[in-house]
Backbone as CSV, one residue per row, in Angstrom:
resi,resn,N_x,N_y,N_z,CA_x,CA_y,CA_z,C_x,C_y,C_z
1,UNK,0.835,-1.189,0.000,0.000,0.000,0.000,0.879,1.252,0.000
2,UNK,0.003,2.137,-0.294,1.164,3.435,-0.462,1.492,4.319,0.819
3,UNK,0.670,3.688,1.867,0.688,4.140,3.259,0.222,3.434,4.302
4,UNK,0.442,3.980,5.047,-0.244,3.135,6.369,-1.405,2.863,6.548
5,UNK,-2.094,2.035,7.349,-3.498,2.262,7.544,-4.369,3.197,6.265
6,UNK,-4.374,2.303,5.213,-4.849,2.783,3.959,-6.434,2.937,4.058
7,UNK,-7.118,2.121,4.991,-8.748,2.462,5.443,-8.799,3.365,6.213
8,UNK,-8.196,4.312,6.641,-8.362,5.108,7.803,-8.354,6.613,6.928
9,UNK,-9.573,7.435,7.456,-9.286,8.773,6.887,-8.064,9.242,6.858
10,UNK,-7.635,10.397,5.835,-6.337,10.764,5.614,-5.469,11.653,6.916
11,UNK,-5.796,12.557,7.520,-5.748,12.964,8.809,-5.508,11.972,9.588
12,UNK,-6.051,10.899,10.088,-5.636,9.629,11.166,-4.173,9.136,10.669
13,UNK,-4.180,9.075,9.065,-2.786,8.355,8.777,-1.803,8.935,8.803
14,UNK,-2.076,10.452,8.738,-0.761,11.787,8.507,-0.655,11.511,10.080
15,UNK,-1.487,11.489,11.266,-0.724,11.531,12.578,-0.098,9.910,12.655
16,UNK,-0.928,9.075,12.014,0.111,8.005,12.916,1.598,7.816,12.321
17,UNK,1.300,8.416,10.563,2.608,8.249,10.194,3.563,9.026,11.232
18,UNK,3.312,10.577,11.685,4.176,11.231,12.497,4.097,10.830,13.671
19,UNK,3.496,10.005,14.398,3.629,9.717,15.653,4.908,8.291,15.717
20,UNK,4.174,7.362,14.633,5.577,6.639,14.438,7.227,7.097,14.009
21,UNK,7.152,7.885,13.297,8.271,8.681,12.804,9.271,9.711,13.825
22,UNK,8.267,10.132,15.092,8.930,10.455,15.727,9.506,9.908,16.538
23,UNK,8.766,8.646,16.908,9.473,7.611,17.586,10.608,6.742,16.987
24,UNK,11.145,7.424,16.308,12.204,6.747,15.444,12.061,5.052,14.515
25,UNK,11.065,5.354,14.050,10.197,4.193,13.223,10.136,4.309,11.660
26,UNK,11.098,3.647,11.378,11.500,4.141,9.622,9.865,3.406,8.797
27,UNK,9.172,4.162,8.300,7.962,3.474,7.332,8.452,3.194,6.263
28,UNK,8.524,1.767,5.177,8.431,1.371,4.260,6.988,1.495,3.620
29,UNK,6.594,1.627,2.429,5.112,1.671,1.787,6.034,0.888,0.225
30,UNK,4.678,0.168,0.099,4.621,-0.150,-1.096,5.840,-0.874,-1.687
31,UNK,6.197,-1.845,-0.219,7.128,-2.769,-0.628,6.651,-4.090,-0.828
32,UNK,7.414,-4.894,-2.139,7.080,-6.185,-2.375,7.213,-7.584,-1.394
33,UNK,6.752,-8.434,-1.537,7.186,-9.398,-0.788,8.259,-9.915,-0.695
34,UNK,8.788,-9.746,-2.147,10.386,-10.455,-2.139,11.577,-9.373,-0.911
35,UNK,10.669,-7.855,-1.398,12.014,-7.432,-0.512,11.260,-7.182,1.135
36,UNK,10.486,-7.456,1.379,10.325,-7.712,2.980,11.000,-9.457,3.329
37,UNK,10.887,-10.287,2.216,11.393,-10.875,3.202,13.241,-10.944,3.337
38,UNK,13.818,-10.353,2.202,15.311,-9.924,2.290,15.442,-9.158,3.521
39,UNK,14.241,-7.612,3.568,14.650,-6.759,4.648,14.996,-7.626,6.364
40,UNK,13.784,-8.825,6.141,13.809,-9.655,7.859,15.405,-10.507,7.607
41,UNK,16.272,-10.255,6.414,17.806,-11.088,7.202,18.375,-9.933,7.757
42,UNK,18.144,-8.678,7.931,18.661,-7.932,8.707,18.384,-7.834,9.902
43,UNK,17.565,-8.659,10.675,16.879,-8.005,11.762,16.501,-8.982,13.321
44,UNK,17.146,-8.811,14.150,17.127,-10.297,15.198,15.672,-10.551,15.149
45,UNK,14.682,-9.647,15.201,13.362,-10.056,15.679,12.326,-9.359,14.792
46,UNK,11.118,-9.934,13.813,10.648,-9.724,13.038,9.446,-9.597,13.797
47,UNK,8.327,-8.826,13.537,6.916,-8.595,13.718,6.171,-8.612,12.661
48,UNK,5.150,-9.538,12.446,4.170,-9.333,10.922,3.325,-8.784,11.412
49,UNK,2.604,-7.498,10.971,1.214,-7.057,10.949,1.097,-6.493,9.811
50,UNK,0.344,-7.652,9.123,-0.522,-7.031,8.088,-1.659,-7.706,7.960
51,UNK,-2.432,-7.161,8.862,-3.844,-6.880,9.066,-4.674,-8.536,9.343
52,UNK,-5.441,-8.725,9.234,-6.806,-9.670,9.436,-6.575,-11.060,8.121
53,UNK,-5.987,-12.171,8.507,-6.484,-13.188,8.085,-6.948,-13.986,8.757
54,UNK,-7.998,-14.768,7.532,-8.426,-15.697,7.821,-8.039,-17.350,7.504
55,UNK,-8.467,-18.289,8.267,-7.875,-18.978,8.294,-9.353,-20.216,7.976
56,UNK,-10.716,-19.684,7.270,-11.798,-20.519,7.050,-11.365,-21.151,6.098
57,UNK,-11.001,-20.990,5.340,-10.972,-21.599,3.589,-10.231,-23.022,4.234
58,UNK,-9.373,-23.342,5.050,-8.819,-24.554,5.414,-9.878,-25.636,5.853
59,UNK,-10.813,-25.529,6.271,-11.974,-25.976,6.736,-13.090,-25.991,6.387
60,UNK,-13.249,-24.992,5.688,-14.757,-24.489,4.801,-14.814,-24.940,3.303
61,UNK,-15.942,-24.891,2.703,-16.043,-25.092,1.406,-15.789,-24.320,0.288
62,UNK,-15.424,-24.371,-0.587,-15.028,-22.861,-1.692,-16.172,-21.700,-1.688
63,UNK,-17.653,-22.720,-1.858,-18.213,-21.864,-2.013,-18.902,-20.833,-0.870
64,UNK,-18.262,-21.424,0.133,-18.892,-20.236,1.406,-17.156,-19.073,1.592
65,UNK,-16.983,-19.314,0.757,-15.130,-18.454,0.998,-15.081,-17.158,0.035
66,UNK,-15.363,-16.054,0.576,-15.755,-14.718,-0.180,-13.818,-14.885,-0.655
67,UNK,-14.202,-13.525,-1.378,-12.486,-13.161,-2.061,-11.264,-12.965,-1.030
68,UNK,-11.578,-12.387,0.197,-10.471,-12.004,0.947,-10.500,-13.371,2.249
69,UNK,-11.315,-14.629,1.642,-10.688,-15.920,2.474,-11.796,-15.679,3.577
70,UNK,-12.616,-14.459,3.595,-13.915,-14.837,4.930,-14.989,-15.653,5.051
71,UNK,-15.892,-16.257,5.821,-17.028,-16.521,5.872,-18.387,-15.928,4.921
72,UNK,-18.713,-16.611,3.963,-20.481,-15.437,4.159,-20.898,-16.246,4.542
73,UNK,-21.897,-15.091,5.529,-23.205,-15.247,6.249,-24.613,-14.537,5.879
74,UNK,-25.504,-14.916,6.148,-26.855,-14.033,5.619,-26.845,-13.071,6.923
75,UNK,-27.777,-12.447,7.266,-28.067,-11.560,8.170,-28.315,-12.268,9.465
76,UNK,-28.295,-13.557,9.564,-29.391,-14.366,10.895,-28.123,-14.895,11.275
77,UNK,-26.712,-14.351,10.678,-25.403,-15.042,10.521,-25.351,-16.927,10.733
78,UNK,-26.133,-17.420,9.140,-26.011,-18.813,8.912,-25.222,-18.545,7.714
79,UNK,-24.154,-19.546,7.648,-23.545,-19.478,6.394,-24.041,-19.846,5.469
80,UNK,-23.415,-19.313,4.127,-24.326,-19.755,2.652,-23.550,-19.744,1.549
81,UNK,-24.145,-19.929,0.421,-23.373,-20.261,-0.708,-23.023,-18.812,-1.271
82,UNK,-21.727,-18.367,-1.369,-22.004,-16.900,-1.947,-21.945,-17.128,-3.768
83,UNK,-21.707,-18.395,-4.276,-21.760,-18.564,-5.733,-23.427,-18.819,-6.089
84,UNK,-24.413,-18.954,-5.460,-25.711,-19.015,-5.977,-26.505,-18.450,-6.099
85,UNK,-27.501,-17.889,-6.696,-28.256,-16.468,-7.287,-29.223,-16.427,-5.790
86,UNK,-29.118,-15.138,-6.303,-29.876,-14.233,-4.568,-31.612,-14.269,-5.671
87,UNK,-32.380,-14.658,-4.227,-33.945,-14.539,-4.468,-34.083,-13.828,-3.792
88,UNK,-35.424,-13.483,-4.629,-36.235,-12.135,-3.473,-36.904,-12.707,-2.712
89,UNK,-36.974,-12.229,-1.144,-37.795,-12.913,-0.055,-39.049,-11.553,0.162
90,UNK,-39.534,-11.763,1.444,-40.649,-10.800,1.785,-40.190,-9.167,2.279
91,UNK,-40.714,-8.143,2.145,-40.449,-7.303,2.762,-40.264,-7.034,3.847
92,UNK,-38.955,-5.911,4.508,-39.049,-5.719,5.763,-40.503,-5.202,6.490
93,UNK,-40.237,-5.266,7.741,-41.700,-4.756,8.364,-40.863,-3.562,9.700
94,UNK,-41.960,-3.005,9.662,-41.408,-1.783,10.594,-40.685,-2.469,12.027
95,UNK,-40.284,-1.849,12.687,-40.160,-2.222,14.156,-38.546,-2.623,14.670
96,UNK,-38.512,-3.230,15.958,-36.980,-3.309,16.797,-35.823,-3.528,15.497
97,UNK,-34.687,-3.169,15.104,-33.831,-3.234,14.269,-33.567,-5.231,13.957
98,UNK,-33.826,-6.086,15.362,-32.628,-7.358,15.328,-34.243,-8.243,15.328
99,UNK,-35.672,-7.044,14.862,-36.745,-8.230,15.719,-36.769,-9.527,14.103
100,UNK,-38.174,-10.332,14.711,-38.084,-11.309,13.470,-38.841,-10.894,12.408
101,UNK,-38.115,-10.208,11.063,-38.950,-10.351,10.203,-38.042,-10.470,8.731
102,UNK,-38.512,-10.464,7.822,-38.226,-11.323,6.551,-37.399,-10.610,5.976
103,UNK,-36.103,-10.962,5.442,-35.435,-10.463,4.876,-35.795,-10.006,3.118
104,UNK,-34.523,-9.092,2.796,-35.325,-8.461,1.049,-34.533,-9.463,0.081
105,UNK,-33.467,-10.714,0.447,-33.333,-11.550,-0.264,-32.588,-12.547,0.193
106,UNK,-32.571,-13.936,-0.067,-31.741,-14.984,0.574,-30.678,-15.417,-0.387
107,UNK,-30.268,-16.406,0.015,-29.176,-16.955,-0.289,-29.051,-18.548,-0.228
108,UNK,-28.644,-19.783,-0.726,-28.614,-21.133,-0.451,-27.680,-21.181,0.870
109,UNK,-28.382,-22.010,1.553,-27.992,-21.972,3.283,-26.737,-23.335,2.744
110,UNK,-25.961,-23.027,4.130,-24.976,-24.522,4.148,-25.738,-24.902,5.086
111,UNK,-25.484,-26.674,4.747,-25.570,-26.999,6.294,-26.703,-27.176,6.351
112,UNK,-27.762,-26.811,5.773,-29.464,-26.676,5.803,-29.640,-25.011,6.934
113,UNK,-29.167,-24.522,7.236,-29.155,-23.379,7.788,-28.262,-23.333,9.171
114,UNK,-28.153,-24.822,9.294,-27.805,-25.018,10.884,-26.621,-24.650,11.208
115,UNK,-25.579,-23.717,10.627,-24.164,-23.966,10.648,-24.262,-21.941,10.662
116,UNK,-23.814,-22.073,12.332,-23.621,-20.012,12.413,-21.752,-19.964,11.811
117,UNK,-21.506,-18.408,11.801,-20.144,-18.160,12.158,-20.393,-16.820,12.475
118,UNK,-19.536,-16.285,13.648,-19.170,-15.032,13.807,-18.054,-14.205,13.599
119,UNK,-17.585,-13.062,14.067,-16.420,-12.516,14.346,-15.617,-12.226,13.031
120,UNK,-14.455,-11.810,13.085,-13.452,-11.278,12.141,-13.375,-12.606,11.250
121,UNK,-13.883,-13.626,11.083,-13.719,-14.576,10.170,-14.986,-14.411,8.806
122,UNK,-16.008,-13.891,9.192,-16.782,-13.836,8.450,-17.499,-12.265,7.442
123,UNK,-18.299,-12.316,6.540,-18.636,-11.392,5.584,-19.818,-11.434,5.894
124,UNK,-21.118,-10.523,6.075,-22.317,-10.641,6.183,-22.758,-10.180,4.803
125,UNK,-23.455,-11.202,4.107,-24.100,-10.508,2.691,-24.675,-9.437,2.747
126,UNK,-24.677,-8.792,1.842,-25.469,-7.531,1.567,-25.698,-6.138,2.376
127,UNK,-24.642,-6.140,3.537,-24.029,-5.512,4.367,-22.927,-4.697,4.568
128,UNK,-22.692,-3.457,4.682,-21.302,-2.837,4.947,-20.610,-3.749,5.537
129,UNK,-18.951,-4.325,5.645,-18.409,-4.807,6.080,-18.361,-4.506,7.674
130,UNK,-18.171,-5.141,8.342,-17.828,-4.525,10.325,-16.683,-4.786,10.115
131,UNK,-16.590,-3.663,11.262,-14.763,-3.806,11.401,-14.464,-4.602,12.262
132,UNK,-13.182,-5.020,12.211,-12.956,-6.283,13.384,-12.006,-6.031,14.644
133,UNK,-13.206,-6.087,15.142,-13.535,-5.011,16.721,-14.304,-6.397,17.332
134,UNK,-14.216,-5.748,19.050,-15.080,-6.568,19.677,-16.459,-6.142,19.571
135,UNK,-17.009,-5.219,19.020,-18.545,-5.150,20.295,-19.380,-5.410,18.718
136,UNK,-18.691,-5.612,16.972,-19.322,-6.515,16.126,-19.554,-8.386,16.200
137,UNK,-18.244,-8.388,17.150,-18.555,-9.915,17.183,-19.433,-9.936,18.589
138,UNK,-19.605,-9.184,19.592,-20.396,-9.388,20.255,-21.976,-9.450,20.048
139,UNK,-22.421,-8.379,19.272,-23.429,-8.075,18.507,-23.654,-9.443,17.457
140,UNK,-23.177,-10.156,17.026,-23.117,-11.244,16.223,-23.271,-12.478,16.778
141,UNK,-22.296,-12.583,18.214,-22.978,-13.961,19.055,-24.083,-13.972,19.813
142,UNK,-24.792,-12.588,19.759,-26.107,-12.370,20.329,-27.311,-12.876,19.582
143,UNK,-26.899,-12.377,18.232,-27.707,-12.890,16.998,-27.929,-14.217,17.266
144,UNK,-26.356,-14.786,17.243,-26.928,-16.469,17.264,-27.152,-17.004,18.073
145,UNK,-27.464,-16.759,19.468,-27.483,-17.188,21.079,-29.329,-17.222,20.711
146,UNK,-29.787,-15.961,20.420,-31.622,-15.793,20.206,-31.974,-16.601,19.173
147,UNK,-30.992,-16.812,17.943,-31.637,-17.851,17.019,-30.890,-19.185,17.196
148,UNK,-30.540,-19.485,18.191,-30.387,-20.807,18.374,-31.665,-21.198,19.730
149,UNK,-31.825,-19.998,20.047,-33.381,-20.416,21.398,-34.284,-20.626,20.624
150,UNK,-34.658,-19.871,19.246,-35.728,-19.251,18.940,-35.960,-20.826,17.905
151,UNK,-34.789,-21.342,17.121,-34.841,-22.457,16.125,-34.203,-23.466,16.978
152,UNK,-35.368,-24.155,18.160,-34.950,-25.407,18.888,-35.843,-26.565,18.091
153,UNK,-37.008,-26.011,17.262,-37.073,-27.397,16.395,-36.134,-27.368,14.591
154,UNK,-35.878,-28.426,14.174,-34.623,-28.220,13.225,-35.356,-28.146,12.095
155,UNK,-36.962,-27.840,11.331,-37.310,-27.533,10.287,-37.186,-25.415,10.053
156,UNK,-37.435,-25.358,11.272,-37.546,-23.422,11.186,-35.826,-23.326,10.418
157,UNK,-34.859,-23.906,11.157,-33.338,-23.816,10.001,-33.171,-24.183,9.078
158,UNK,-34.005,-25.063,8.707,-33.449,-25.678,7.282,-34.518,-25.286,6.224
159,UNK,-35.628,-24.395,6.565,-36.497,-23.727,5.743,-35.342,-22.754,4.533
160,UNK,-36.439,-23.023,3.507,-35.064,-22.572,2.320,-35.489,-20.512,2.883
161,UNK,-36.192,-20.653,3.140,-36.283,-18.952,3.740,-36.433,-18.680,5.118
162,UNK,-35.620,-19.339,5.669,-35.620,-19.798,7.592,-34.765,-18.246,7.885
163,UNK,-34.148,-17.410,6.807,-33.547,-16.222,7.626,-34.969,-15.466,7.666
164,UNK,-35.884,-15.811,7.526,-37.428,-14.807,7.720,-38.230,-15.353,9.332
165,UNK,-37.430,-16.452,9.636,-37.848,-17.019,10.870,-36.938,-16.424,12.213
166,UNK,-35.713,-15.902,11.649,-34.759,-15.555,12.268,-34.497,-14.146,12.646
167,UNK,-33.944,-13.822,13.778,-33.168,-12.458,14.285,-32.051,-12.185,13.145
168,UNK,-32.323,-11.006,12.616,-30.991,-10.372,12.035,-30.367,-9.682,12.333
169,UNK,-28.617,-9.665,12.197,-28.488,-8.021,12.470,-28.183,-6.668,11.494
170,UNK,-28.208,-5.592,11.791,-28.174,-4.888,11.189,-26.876,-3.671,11.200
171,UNK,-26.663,-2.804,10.143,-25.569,-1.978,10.404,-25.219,-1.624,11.777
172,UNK,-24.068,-1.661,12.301,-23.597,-0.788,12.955,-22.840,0.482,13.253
173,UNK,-22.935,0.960,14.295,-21.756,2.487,14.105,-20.421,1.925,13.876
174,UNK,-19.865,2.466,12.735,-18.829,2.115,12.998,-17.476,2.980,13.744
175,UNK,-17.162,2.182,15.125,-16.254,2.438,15.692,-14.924,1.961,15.288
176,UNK,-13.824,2.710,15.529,-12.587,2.259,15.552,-11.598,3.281,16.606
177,UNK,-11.022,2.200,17.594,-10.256,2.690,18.164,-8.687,2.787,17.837
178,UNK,-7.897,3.457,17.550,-6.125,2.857,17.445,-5.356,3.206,17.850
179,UNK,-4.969,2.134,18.874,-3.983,2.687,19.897,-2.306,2.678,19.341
180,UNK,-1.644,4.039,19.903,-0.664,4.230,19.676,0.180,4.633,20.823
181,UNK,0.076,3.341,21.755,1.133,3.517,22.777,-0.108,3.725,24.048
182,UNK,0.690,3.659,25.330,-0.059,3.955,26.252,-0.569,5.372,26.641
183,UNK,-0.398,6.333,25.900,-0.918,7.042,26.378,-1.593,8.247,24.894
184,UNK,-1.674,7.288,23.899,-2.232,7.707,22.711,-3.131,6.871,22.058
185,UNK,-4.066,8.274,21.723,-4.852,6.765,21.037,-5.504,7.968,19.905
186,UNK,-6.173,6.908,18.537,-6.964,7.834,17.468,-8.388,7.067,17.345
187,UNK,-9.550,8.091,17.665,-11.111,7.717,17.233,-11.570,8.183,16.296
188,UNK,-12.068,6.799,15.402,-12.213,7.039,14.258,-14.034,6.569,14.108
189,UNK,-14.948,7.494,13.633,-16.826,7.068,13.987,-16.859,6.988,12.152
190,UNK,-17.122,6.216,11.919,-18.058,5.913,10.850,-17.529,6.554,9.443
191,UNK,-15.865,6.543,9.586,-14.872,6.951,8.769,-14.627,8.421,8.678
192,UNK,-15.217,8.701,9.937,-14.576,10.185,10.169,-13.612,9.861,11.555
193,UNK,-12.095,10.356,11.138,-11.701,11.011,12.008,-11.709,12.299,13.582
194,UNK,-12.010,12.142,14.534,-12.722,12.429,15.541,-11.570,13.225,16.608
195,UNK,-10.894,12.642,16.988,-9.902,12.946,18.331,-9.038,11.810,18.105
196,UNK,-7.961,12.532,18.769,-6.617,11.726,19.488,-6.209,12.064,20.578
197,UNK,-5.039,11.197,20.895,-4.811,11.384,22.639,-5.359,10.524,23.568
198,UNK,-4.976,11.071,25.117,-5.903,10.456,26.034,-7.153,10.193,26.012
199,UNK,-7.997,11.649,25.616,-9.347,11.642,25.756,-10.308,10.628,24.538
200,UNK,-9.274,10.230,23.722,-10.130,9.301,22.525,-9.945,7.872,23.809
């Protein structure tokens, strides 16, 4: 990438680049693989961070394995086929954001519906991505804690439109916190840049 934290408004990345930089932290951008891994014979102790993998595709089927190696899930977070044509289901109905009502299109369930996933491993169809944070995967094992009470007999899951039987969830704010040291930090709401420092 040509910078740091390439998802982060431009302002968040101009401070962390200078917050690292002053800490005497040389930034490379937009180096290849061949020469990161030449740069690690220089170096007693190597750190990888580059970012969020997943590790489903080892276990999972091709066709539940979006492009960047995640989970899809429908909204009731049951996994599904993301290679098979989306149908139209029933309209939403007014009311609580997570209550039960019918989604605006499905998807072929794995599993017959019975198979959840949460957290930084997975893609929710037809959804802004969440960032991978705790209080999305919390929000996500809630989902499936109510639709695993709610689908205790096993035809409501394996209904080819069982996410209309089900709790969904829906967008969230998106938060991001990034800490830079103990006594810095940058808040970032819904891809605006916000505050830094203590008080973020």
């Amino acid at each position: 990438a040509p910078t740091i934290l390439p998802s982060f408004p431009i302002r968040a990345r101009e401070y962390a680049t200078q917050w690292l930089t002053e800490k005497g932290v040389t930034i490379v951008t937009n180096a290849t693989m061949e020469e990161i891994e030449k740069a690690k014979e220089s170096f007693t102790v190597v750190y990888s961070c580059v970012g969020v993998t997943s590790t489903a595709a080892s276990f999972m089927p091709a066709s539940t394995i979006g492009e960047r190696g995640e989970i899809a899930v429908n909204a009731a977070m049951q996994v599904v086929h993301i290679g098979d044509k989306m149908e139209t289901g029933l309209a939403e109905k007014d009311g609580d954001q997570d209550s039960l009502t019918a989604p605006t299109t499905t998807r072929t369930l794995f599993g017959s519906g019975r198979i959840f996933a949460v957290g930084d491993c997975v893609r929710v169809q037809g959804l802004p991505p969440f960032t991978k944070d705790t209080y999305p995967a919390e929000a996500m094992a809630g989902i499936v804690v109510r639709n695993l009470i709610h689908s205790l007999n096993a035809h409501c899951t394996q209904n080819h439109h069982a996410e209309s039987h089900l709790y969904r969830i829906h967008p969230l704010m998106q938060i991001t916190l990034c800490s830079l040291g103990p006594h810095d930090c940058m808040l970032i709401l819904n891809g605006m840049y916000l505050v830094n420092g203590k008080l973020a």
